[in-house]
KEPA-947529 format. One line per field, with one value per atom (N, C-alpha, C): residue in three letters; chain; atom name; x, y, z; residue number from 1. Coordinates in Angstrom, 2 decimals, decimal comma, padded with zeros to 5 digits. Example, Ala and Ser with C-alpha at 12.3 -4.5 7.8 and 13.67 -1.06 7.14 Angstrom:
// residues 2
residu <- c(ala  ala  ala  ser  ser  ser)
chaine <- c(A  A  A  A  A  A)
atome <- c(N  CA  C  N  CA  C)
c1 <- c(013,19  012,30  013,20  012,85  013,67  012,90)
c2 <- c(-005,69  -004,50  -003,30  -002,25  -001,06  000,03)
c3 <- c(007,80  007,80  007,80  007,08  007,14  007,87)
num <- c(1  1  1  2  2  2)
// end
This chain:
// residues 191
residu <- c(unk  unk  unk  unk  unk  unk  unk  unk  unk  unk  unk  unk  unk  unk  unk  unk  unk  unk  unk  unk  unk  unk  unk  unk  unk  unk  unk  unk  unk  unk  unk  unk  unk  unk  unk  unk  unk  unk  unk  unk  unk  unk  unk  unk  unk  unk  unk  unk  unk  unk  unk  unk  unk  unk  unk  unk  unk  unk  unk  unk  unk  unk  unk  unk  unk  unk  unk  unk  unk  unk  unk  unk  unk  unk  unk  unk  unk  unk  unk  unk  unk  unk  unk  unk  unk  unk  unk  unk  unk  unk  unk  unk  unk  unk  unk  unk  unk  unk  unk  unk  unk  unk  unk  unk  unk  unk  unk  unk  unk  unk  unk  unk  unk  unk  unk  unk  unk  unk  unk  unk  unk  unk  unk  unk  unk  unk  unk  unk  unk  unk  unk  unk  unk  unk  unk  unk  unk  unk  unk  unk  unk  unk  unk  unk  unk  unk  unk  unk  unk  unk  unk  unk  unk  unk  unk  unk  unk  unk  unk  unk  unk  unk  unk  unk  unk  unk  unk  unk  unk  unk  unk  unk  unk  unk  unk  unk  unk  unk  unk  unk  unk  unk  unk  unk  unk  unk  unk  unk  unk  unk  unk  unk  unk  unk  unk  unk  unk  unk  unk  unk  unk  unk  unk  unk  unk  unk  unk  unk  unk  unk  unk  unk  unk  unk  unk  unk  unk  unk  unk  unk  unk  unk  unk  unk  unk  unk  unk  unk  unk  unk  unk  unk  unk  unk  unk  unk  unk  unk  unk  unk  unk  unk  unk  unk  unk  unk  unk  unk  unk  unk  unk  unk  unk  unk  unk  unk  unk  unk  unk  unk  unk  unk  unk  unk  unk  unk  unk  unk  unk  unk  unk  unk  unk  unk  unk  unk  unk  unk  unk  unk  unk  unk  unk  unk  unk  unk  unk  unk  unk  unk  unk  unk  unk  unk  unk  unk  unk  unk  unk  unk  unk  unk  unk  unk  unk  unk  unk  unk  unk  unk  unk  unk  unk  unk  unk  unk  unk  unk  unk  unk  unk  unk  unk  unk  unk  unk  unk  unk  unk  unk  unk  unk  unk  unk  unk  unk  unk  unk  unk  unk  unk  unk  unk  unk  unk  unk  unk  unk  unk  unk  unk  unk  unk  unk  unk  unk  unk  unk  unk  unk  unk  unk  unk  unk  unk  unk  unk  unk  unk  unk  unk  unk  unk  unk  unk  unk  unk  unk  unk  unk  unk  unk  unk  unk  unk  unk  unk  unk  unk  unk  unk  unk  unk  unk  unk  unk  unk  unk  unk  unk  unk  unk  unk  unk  unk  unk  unk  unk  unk  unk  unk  unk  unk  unk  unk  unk  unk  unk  unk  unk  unk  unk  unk  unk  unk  unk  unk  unk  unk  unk  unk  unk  unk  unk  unk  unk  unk  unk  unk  unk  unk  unk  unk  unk  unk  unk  unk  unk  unk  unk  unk  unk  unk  unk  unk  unk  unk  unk  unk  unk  unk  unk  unk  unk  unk  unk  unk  unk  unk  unk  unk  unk  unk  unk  unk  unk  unk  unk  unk  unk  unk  unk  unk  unk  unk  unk  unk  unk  unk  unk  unk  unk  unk  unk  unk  unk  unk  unk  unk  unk  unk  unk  unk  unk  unk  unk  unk  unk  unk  unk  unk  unk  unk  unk  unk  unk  unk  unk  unk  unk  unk  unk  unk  unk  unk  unk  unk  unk  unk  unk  unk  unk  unk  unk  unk  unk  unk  unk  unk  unk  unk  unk  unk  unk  unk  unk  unk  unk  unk  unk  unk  unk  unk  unk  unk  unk  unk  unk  unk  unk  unk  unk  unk  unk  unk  unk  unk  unk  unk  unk  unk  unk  unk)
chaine <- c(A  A  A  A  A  A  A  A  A  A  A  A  A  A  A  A  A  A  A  A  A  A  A  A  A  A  A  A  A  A  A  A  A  A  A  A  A  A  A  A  A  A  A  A  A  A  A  A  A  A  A  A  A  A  A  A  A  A  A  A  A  A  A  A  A  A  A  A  A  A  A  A  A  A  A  A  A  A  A  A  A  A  A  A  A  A  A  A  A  A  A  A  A  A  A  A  A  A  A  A  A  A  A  A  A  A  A  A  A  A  A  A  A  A  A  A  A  A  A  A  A  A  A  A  A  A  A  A  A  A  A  A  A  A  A  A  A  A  A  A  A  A  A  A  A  A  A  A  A  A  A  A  A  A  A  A  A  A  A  A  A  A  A  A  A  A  A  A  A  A  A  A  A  A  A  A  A  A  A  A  A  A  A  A  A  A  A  A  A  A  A  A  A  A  A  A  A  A  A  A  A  A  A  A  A  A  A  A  A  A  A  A  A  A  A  A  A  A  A  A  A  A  A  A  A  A  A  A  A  A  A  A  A  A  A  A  A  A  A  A  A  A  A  A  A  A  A  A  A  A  A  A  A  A  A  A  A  A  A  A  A  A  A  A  A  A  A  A  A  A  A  A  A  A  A  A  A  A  A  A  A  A  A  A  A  A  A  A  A  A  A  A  A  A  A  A  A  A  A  A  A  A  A  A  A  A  A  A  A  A  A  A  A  A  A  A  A  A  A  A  A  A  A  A  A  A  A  A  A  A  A  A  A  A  A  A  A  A  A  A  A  A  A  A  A  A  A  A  A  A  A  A  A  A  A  A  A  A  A  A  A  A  A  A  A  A  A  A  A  A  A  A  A  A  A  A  A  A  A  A  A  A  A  A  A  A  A  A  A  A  A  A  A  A  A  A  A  A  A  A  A  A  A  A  A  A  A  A  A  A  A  A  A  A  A  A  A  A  A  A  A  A  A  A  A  A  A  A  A  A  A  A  A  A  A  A  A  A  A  A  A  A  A  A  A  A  A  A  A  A  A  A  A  A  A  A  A  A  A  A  A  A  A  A  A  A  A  A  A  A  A  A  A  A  A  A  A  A  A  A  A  A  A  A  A  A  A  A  A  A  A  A  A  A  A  A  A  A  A  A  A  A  A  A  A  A  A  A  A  A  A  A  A  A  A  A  A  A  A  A  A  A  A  A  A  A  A  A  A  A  A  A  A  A  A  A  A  A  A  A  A  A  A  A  A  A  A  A  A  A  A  A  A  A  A  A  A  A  A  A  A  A  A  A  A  A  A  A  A  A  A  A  A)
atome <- c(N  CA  C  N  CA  C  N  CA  C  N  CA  C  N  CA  C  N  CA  C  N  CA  C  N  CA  C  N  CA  C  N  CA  C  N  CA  C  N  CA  C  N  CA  C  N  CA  C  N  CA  C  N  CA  C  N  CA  C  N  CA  C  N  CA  C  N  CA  C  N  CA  C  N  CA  C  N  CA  C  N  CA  C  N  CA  C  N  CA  C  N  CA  C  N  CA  C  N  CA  C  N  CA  C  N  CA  C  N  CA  C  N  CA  C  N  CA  C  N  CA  C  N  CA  C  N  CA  C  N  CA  C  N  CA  C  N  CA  C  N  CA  C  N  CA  C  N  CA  C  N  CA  C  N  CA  C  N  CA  C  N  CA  C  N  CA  C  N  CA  C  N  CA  C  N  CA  C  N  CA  C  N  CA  C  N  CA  C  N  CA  C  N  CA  C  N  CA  C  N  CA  C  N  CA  C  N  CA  C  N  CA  C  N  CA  C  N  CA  C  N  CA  C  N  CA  C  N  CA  C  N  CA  C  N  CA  C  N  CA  C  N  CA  C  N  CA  C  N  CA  C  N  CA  C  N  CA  C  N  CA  C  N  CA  C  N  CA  C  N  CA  C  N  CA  C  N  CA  C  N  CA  C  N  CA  C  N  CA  C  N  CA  C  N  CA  C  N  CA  C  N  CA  C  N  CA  C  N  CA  C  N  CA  C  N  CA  C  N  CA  C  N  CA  C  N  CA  C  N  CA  C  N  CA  C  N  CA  C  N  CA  C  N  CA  C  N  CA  C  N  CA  C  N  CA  C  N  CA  C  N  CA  C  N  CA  C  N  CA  C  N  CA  C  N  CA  C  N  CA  C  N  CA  C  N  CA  C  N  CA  C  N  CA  C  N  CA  C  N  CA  C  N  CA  C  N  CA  C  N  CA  C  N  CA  C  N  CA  C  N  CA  C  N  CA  C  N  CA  C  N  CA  C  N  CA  C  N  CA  C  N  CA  C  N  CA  C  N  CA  C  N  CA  C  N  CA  C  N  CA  C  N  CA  C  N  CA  C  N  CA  C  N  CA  C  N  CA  C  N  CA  C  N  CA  C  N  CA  C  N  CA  C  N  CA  C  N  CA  C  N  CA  C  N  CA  C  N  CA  C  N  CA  C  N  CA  C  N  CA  C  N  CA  C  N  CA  C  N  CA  C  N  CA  C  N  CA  C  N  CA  C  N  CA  C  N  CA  C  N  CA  C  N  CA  C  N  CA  C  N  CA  C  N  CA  C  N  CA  C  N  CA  C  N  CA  C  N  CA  C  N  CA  C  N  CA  C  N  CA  C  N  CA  C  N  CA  C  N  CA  C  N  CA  C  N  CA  C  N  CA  C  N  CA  C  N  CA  C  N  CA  C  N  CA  C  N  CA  C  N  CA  C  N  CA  C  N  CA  C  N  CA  C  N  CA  C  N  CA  C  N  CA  C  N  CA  C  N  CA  C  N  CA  C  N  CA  C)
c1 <- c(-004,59  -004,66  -004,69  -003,83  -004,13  -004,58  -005,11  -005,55  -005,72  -004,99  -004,70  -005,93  -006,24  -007,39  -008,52  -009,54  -010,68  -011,83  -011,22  -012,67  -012,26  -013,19  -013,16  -012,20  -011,45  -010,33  -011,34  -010,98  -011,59  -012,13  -012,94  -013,63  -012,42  -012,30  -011,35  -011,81  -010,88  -011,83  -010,83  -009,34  -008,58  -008,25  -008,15  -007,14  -006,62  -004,81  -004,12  -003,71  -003,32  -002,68  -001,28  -000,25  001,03  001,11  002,18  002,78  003,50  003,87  004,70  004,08  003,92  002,60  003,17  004,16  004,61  003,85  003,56  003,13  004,00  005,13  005,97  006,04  005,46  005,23  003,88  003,06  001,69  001,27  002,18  002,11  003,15  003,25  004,60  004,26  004,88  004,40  004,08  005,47  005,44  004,01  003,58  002,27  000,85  001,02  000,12  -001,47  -000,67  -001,40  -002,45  -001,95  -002,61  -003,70  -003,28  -003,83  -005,19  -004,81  -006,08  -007,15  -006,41  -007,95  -007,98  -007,72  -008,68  -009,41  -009,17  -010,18  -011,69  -011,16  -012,21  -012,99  -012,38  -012,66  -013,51  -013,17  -014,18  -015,51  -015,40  -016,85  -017,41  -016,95  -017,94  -018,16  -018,27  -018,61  -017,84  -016,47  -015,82  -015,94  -016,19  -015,79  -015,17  -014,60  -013,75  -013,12  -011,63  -010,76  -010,12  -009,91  -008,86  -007,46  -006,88  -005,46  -005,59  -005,33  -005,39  -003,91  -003,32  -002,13  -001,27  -001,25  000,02  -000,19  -001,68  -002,24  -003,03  -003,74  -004,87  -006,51  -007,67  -008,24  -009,24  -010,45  -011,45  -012,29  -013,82  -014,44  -015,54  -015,65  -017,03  -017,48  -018,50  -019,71  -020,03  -019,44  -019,52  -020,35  -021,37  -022,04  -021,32  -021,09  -020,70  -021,54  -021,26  -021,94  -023,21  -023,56  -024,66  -025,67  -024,95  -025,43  -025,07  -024,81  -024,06  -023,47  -023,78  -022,96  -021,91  -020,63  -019,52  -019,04  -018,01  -017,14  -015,74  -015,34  -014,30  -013,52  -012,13  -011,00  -010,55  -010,65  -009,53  -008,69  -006,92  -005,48  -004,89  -004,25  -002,47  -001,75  -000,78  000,24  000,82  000,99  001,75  002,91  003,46  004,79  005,29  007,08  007,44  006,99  006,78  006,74  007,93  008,92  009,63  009,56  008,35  007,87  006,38  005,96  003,96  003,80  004,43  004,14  003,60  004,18  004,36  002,98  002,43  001,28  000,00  000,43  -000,88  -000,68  000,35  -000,11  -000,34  -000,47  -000,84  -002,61  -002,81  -004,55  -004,88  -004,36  -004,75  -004,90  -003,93  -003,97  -005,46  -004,97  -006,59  -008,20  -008,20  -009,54  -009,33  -008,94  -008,52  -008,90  -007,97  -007,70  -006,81  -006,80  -005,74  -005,36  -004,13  -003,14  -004,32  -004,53  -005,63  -006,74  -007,24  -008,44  -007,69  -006,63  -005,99  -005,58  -005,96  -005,73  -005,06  -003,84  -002,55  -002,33  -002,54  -002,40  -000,66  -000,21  001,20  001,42  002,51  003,12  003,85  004,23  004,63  005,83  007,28  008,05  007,95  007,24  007,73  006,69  005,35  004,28  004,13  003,67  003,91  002,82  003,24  002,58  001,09  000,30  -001,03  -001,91  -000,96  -001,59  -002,10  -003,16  -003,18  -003,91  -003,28  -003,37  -003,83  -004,63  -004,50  -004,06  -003,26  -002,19  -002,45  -002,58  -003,20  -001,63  -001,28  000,29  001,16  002,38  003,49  004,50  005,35  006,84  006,32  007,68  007,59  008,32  008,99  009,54  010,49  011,14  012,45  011,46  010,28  009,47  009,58  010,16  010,56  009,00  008,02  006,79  006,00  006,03  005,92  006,43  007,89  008,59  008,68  008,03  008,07  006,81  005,36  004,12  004,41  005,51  005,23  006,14  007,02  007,88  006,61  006,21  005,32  004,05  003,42  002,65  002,72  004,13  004,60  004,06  004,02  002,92  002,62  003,11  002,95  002,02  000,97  -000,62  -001,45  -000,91  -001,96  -002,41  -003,34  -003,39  -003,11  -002,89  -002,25  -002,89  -003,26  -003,24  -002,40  -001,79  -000,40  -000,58  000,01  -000,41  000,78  000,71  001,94  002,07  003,89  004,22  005,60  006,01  006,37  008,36  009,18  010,46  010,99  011,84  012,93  013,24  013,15  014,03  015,61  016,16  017,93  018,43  019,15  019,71  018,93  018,39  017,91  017,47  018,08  017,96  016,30  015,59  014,52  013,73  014,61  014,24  013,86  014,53  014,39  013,59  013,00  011,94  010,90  010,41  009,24  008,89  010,11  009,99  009,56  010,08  009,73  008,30  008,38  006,66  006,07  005,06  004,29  003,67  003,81  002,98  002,89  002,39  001,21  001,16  001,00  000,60  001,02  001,95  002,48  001,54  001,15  000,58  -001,09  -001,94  -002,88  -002,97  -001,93  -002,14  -001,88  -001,60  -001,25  -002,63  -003,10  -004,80  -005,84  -005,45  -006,22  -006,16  -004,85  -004,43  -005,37  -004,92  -005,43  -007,10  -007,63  -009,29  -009,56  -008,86  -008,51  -008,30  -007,44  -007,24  -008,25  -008,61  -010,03  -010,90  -011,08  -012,08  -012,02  -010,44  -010,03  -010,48  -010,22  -010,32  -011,46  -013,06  -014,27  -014,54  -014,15  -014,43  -014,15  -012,63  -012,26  -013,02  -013,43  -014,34  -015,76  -016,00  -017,75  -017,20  -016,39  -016,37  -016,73)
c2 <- c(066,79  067,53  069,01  069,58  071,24  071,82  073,29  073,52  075,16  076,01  077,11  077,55  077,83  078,50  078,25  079,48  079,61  078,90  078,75  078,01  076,51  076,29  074,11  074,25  073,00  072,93  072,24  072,97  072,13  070,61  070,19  069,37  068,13  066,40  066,26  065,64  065,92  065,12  064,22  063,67  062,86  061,92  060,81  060,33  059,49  059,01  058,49  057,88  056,24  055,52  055,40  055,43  055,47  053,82  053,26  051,95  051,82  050,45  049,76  048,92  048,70  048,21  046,74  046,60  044,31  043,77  042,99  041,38  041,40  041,69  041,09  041,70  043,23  044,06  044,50  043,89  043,90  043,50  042,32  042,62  043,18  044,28  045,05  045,94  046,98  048,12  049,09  049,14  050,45  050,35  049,17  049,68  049,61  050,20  050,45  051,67  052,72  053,03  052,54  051,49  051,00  049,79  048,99  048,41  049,32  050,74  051,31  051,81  052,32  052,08  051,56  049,78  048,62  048,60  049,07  048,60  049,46  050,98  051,88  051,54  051,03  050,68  049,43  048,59  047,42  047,67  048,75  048,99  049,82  050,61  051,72  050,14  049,35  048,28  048,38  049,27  049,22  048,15  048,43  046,74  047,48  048,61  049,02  050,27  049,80  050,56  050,94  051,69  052,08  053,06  052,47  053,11  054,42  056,09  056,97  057,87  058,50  059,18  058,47  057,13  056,30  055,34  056,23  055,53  054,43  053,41  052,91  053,92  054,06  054,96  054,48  054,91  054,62  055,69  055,33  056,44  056,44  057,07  057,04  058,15  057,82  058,85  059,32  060,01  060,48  061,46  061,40  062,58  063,22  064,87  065,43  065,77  066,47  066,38  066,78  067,55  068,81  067,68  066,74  065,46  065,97  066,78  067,63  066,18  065,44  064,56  065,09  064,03  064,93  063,24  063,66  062,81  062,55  061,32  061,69  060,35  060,17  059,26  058,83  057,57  056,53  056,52  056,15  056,42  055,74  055,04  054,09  054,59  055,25  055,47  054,08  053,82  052,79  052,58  054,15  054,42  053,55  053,88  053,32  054,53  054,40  055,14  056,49  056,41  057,33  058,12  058,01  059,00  058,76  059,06  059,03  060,10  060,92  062,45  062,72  061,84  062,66  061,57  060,43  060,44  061,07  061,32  062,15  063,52  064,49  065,42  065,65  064,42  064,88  064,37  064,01  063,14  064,83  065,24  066,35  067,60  067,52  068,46  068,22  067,06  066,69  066,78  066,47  067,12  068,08  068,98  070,39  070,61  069,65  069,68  070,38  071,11  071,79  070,37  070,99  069,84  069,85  071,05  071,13  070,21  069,67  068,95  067,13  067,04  065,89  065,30  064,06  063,07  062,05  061,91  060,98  060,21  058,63  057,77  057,08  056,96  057,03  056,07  055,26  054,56  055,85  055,69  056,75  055,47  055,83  055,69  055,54  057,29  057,91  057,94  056,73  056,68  055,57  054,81  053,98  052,55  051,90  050,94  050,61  050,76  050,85  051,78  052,91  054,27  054,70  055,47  056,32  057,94  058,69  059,97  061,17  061,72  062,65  063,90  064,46  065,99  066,50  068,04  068,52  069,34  069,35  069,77  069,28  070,25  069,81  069,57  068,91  068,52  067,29  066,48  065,31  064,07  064,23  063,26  062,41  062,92  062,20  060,82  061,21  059,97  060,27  059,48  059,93  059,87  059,47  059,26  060,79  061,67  062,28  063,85  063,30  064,58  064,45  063,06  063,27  064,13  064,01  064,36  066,05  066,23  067,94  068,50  067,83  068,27  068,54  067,58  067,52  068,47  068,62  069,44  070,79  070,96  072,57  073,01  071,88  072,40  071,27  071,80  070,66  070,89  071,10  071,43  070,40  069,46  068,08  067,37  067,27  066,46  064,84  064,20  063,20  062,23  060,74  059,74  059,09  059,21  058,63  057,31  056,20  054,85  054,13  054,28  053,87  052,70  052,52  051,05  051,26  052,24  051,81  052,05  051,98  052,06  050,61  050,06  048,39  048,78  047,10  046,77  046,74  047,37  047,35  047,81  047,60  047,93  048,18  047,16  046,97  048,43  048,21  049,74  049,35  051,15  051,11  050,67  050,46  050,04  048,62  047,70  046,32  046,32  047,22  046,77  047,04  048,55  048,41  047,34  046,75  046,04  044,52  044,57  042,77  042,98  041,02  040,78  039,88  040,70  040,40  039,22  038,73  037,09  037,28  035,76  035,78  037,07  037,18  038,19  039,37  039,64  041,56  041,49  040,56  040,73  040,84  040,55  040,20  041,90  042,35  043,62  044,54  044,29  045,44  045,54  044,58  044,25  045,43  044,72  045,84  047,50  047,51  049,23  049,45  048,78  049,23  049,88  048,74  049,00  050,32  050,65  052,18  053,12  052,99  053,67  053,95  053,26  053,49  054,31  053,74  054,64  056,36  056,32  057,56  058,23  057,48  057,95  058,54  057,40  057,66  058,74  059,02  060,31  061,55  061,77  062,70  063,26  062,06  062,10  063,02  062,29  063,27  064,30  065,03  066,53  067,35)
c3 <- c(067,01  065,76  066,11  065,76  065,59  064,43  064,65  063,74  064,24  063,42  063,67  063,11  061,67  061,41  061,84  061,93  062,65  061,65  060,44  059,64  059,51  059,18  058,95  057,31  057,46  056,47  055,27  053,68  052,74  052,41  052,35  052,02  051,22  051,63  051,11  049,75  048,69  047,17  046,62  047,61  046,93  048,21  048,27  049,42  048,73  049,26  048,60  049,58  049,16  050,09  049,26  050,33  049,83  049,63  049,17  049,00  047,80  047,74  046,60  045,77  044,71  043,37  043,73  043,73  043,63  044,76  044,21  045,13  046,45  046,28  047,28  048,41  048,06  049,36  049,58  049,34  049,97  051,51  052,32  053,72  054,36  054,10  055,12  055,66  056,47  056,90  056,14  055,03  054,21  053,46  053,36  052,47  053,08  054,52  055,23  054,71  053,69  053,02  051,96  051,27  050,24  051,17  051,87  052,83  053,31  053,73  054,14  053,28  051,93  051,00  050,82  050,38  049,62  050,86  052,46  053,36  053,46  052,74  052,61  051,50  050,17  049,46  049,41  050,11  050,72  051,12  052,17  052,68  051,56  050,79  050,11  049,13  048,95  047,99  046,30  046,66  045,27  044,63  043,34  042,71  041,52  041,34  039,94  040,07  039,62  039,55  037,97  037,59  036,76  036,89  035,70  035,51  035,24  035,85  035,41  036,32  035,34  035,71  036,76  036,38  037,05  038,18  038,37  040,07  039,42  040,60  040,01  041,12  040,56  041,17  041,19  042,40  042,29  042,77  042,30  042,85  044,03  044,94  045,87  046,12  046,64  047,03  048,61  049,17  050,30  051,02  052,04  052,74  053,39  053,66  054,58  056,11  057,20  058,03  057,94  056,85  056,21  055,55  055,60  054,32  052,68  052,21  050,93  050,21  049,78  048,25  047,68  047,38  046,71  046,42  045,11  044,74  045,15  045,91  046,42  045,54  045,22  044,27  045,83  045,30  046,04  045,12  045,68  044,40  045,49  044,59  044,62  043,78  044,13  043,10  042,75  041,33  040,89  040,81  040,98  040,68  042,25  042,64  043,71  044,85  046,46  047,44  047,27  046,80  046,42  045,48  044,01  043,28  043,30  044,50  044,38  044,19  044,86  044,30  042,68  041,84  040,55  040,39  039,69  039,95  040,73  041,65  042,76  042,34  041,75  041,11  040,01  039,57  038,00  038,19  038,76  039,43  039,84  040,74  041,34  040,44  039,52  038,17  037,48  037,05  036,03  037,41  037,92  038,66  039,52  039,38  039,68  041,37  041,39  043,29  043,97  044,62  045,58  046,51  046,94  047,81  049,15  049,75  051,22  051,08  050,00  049,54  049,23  049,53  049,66  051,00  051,35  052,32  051,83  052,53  052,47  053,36  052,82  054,27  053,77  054,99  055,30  056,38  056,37  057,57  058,24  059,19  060,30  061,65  060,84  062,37  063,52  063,57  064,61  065,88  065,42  065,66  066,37  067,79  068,03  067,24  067,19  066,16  066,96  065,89  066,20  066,28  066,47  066,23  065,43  065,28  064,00  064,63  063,70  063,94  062,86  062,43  061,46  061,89  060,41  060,89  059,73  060,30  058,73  058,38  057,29  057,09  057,67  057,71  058,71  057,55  058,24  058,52  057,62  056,84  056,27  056,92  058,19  059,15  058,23  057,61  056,32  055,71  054,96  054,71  053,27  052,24  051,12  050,32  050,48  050,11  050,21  051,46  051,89  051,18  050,96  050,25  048,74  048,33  046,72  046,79  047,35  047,49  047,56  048,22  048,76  047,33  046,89  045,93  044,86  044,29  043,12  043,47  044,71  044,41  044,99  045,59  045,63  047,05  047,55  049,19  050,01  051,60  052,29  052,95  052,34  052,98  052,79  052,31  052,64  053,75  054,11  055,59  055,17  056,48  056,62  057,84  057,04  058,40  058,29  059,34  060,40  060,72  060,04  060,34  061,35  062,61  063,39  063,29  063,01  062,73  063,57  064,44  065,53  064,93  065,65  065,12  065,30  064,45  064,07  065,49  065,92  067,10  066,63  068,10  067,87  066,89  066,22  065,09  063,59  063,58  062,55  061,62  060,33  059,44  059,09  059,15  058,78  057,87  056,81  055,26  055,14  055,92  056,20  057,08  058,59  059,18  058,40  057,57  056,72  055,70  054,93  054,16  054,16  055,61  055,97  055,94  055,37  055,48  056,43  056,76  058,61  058,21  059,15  059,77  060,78  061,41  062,62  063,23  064,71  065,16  064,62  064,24  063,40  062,40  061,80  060,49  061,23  062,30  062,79  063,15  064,12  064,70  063,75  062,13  061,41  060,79  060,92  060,32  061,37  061,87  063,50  063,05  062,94  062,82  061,19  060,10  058,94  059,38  059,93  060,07  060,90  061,69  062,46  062,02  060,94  059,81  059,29  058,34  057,35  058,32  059,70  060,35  059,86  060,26  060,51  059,26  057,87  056,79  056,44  057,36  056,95  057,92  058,95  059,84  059,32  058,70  058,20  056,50  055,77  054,79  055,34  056,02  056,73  057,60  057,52  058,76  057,68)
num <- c(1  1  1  2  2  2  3  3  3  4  4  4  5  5  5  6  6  6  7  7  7  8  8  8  9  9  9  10  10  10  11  11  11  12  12  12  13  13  13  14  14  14  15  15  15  16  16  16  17  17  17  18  18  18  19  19  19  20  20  20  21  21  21  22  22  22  23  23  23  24  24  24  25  25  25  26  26  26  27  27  27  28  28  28  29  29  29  30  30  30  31  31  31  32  32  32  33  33  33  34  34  34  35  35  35  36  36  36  37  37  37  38  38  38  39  39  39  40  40  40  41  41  41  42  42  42  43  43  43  44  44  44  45  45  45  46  46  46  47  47  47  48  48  48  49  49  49  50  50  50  51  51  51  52  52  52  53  53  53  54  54  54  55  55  55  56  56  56  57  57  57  58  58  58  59  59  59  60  60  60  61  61  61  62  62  62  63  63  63  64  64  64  65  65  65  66  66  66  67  67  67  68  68  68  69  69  69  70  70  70  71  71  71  72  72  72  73  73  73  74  74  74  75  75  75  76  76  76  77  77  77  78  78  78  79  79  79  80  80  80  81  81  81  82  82  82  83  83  83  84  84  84  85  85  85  86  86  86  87  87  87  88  88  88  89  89  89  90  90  90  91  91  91  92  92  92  93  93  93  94  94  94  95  95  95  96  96  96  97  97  97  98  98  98  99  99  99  100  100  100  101  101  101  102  102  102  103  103  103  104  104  104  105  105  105  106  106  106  107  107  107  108  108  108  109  109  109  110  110  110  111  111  111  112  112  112  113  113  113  114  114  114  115  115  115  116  116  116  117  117  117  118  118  118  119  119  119  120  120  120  121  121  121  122  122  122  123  123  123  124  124  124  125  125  125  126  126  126  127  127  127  128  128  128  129  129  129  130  130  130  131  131  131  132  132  132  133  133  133  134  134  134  135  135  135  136  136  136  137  137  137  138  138  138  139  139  139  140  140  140  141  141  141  142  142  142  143  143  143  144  144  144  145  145  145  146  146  146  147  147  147  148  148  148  149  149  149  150  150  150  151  151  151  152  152  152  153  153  153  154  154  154  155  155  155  156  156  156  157  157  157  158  158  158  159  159  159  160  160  160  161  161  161  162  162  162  163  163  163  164  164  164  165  165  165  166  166  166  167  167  167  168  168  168  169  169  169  170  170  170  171  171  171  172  172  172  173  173  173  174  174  174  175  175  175  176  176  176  177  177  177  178  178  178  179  179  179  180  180  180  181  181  181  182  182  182  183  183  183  184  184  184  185  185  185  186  186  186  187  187  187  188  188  188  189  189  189  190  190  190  191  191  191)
// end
């Protein structure tokens, strides 16, 4: 992680897991995001969500390192991975969030599978999830956990390796990574 400025980056008050709302893509890569909050969401003991600006959302209660209390939204965009943006800024509109105060969990290519990484800004690595997010909220100052799922063997076009759905072991080791994830999520929650 780099981090050019000399002060600690804003406090985060949104994280969003990217994915696709159908049944049918709930074990795949691409929805490695949504996978990682129901897992954050698990431990903080969510038991309720609602429909607000497209996403479904939830709420928790987080200490910072100071111990300081704050409200932080769990969000699924409902929309498809190709317009989350426009849900997550209209969430971000109505509780008057800056993009810097947003955490975006993301499958990642370019990442070897199993990885996970947080990046604060940057580049959108042609991740259309990524560039609806920067389009809609005018700034690619969101930080980001990087959920590595590794690049399609051989040929295979990217769209069909995210999309396939994991069994036995892929589906075992994507389990692994999610829970790594969430870590990452709850670490970056308390800095």
């Amino acid at each position: 992680m780099s981090q050019t400025a000399k002060h600690d980056p804003p406090a985060i008050k949104i994280v969003c897991g990217l994915g696709n709302p159908d049944a049918d893509y709930a074990r795949t890569r691409h929805n490695a995001g949504f996978a990682t909050i129901d897992a954050v969401a698990a431990r903080r003991g969510v038991r309720y969500w609602k429909s607000e600006a497209g996403a479904q959302v939830a709420s928790i209660t987080v200490a910072d390192k100071d111990g300081e209390k704050r409200e932080v939204l769990l969000a699924k965009p409902m929309s498809y991975m190709n317009t989350s943006g426009g849900p997550l800024s209209k969430l971000a509109r109505a509780h008057h969030v800056r993009p810097e105060e947003i955490l975006v969990v993301h499958d990642e290519v370019d990442l070897a599978a199993g990885e996970v990484r947080l990046k604060l800004g940057g580049g959108l690595n042609a991740h259309n999830g990524l560039r609806s997010i920067a389009d809609k909220l005018g700034s690619r100052d969101f930080a980001r956990v990087q959920f590595g799922i590794g690049r399609p063997p051989g040929r295979m076009p990217v769209a069909d390796y995210v999309l396939r759905e994991l069994k036995g072991t892929f589906l075992e080791d994507f389990e692994l990574t999610v829970e790594r994830a969430a870590d990452l999520v709850e670490q970056t929650l308390q800095a």
